[in-house]
N, C-alpha and C positions, 0 to 999 in steps of 0.2 A: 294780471288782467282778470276781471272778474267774470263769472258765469251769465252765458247768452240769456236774455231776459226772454221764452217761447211761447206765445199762446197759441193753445191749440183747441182752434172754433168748429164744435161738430154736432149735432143734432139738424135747427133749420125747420124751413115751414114746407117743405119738398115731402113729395109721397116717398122718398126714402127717408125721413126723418132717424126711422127705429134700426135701418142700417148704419147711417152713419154715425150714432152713440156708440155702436159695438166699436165702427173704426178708430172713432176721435179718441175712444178711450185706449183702446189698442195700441194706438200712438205714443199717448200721451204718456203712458208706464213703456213704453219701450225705449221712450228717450233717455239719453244715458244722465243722469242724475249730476255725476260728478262733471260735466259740461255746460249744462243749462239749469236755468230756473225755471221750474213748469208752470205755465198757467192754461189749467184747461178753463174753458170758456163754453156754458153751452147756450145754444139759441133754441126757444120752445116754439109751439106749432102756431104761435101768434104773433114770434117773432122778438119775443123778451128776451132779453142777452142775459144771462147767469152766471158767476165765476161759481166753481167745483171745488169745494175744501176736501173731499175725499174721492177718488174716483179709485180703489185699490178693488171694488167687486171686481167680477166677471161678469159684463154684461152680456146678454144673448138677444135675438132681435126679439123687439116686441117689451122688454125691459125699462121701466121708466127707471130715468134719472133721479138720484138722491144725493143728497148734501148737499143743498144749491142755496145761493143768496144773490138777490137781484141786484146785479148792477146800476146803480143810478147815473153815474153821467159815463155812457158806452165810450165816448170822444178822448173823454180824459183816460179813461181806463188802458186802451188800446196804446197811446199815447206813451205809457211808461213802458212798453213790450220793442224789445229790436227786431224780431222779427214774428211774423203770424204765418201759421200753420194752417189753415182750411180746410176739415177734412167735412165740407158739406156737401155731399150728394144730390145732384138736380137740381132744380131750381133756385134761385136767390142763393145757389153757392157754390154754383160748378158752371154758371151760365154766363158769366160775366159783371154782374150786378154787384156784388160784396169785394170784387177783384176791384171795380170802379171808384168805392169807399176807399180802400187799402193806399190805391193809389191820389187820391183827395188828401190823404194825411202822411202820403209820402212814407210810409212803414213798409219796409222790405217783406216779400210774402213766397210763399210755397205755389210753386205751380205756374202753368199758363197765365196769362196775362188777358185782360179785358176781350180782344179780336179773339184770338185762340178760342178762348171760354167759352164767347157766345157765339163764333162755328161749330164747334165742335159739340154744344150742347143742342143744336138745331140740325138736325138728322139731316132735312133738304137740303140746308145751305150748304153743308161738310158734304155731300153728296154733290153738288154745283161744281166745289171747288177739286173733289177727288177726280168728277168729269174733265175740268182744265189741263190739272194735272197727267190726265189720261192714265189714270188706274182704274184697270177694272172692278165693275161691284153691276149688283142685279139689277136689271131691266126694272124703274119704278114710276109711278104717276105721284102727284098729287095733290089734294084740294085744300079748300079752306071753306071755313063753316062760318056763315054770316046771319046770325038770328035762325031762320027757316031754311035758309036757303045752301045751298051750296057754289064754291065758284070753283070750276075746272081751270088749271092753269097749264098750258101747253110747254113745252121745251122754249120758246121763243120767247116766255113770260103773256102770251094774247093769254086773256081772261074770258069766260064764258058763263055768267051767272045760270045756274041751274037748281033743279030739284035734285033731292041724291037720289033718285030712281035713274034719269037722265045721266047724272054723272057718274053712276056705277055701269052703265051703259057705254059711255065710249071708256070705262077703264077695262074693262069684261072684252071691249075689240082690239085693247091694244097690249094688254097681257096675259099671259099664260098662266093658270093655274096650277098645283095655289099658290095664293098670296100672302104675303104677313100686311097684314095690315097696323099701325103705330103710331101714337104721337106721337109730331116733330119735335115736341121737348118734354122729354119722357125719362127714367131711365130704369136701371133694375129690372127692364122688360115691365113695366108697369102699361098698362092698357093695351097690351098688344094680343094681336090674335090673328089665329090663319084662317084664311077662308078657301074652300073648294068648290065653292061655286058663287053666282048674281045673288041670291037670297042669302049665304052667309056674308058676301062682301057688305051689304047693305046695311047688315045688323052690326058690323064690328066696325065698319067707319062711324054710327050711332055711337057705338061706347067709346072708343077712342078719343071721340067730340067731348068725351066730358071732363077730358083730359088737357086737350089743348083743341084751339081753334084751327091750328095746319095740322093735317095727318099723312101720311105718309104709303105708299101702299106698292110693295117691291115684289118680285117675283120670286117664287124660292129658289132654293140655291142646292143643289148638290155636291158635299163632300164635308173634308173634317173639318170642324170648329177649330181654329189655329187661335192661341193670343200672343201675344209679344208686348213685354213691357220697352218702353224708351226713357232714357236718362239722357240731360244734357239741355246747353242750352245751346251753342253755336257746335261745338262736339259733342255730336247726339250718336248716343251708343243704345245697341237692342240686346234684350237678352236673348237667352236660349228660348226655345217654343214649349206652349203649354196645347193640349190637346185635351177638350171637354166632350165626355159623353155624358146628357141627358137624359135624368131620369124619364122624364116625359118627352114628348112628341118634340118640343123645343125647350130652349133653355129660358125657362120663367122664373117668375121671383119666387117660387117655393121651389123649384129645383136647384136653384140658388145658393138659397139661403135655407130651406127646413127638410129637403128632402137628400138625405146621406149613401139616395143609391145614384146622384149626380156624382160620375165620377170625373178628376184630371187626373192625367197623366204628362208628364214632366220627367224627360223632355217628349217632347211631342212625336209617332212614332212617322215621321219625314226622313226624306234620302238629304243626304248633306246638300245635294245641290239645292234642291227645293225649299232646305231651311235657310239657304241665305238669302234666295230671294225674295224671299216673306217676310225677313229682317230687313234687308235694304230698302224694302215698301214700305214697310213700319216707318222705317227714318224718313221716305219720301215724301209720306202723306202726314205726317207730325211737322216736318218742315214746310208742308204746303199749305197750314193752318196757321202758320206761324208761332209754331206749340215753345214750349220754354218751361223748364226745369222737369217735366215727366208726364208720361200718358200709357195708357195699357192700349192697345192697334189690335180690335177682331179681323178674325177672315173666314171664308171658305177655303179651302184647300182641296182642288178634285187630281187626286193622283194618278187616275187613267189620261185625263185631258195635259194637265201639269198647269191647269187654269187655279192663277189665287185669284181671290174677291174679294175687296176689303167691306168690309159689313159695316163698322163703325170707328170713332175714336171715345176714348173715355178720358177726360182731363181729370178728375178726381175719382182714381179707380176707386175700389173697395181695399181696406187696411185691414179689413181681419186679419183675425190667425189663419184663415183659410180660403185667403182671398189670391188671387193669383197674380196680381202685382207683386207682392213684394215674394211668394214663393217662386216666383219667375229669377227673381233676382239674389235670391238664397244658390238656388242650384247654379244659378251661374258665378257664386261666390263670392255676393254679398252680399253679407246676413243682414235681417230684419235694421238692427240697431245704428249698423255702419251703411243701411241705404238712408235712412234716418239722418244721418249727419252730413252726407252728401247732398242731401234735399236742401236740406237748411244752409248749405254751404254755397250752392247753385243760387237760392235766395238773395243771401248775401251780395 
């Protein structure tokens, strides 16, 4: 039998573009050689697909891509591939959109499927559905930005076209300070920001607007930053917990990704009771998304209350070397290469 034919599609026109290079290529050399035929594949910020005759650098973020030659017909290309690998972060590749392609051409793929994708990439609606669910997560409002105007959307879906002076006004009487303010389809912490008072909320639903048209605006949260990777697709297993402290005030895309005094720790320092029920919500809220082949589950964790809060899901975590997806699932004893082949095998 011959070796799996794998592309693996990463770059993308998403404000994580310069992350996901690091991951797709990450991947793409960690796949085991003597199993597959690699094709990394990358898409640039216009949306031109590329195949990668050499990707053996170390990319770091911010790093453009070299050795590239454009694909001319994407249909046919894809076409000769058993299975496609995704590692596009945000928009047009963690949202639904490129999963909708994949499945038009009927080629087996890595990850969440179309519904998944584009919940789980929409902050509101993954928050809609965690509410159904009845998992807790922070107290949030929020609007939608229409030319000038602003519309206020209540719990009940009633709309109220406003000004955002107005609309920062019944969010100011119905939440508690502060606030993160966020695009609904955002990721990397890209456009987000807290606010402590009516004059900062005003200014960061403004930037957030240039990000996306829904924004999003939750109340903070007191306790540790929990993640948990899940694997599976009807047997959905979590790993052990990862615990982030924040260089800065919260966790942004420079403490992320450029700033080295953002620390985890692994495993997360929780009482056994505590970690399994952060696990078993990981599985709850991935299966309430209708999630399929893998997702990394944020939370709050407040250990005086023993209150979790699910904060997000990620359908295409981050693949770094230093990304906490796959070192989630190192310590719990399955290395980088052999989560790699169960991805691809979940696919399958």
């Amino acid at each position: 039998m011959g070796k799996i034919k794998v592309g693996v599609i990463f770059g993308g026109m998403s404000t994580e573009h310069d992350v996901s290079i690091v991951s797709g290529t990450s991947v793409a050399k960690k796949l085991d050689i003597n199993k597959y035929d690699i094709f990394p594949i990358y898409i640039d910020n216009d949306g031109k697909w590329y195949e990668c005759a050499d990707i053996s650098k170390k990319y770091q973020v911010g790093d453009k891509i070299e050795n590239i030659q454009i694909i001319d017909n994407i249909i046919q290309y894809l076409r000769k591939l058993d299975v496609l690998f995704p590692v596009l972060h945000g928009l047009y590749g963690e949202d639904g959109t490129i999963q909708g392609l994949f499945e038009l051409l009927k080629i087996p793929y890595v990850g969440c499927r179309v519904l998944a994708s584009s919940i789980a990439m929409d902050k509101v609606y993954a928050k809609i559905i965690f509410d159904k669910a009845g998992i807790k997560q922070a107290n949030y409002e929020y609007i939608r930005k229409d030319n000038d105007d602003y519309i206020y959307i209540d719990k009940k879906f009633n709309e109220k076209r406003c000004k955002l002076e107005e609309a920062c006004k019944i969010i100011d009487n119905n939440l508690s300070y502060p606030v993160f303010i966020k695009p609904s389809n955002s990721g990397s912490s890209v456009g987000i920001n807290k606010a402590n008072n009516i004059k900062e909320l005003e200014k960061h639903i403004e930037y957030a607007s240039k990000y996306d048209t829904k924004i999003l605006i939750e109340e903070n949260l007191v306790g540790k930053e929990i993640e948990c990777s899940v694997l599976g697709n009807e047997d959905v297993k979590a790993s052990c917990l990862g615990e982030i402290t924040p260089a800065e005030n919260f966790y942004t895309f420079d403490a992320k990704y450029k700033n080295a005094q953002s620390k985890l720790t692994i495993p997360a320092r929780l009482n056994d009771e505590l970690s399994n029920k952060v696990r078993n919500i990981a599985i709850k809220a991935f299966k309430a998304i209708d999630g399929k082949g893998f997702a990394r589950v944020d939370f709050f964790v407040n250990e005086e209350t023993n209150d979790i809060y699910i904060n997000e899901i990620n359908t295409l975590p981050g693949f770094t070397e230093i990304s906490m997806y796959p070192k989630l699932w190192e310590q719990s004893g399955l290395e980088y290469s052999k989560l790699l082949d169960e991805l691809i095998k979940l696919a399958l």
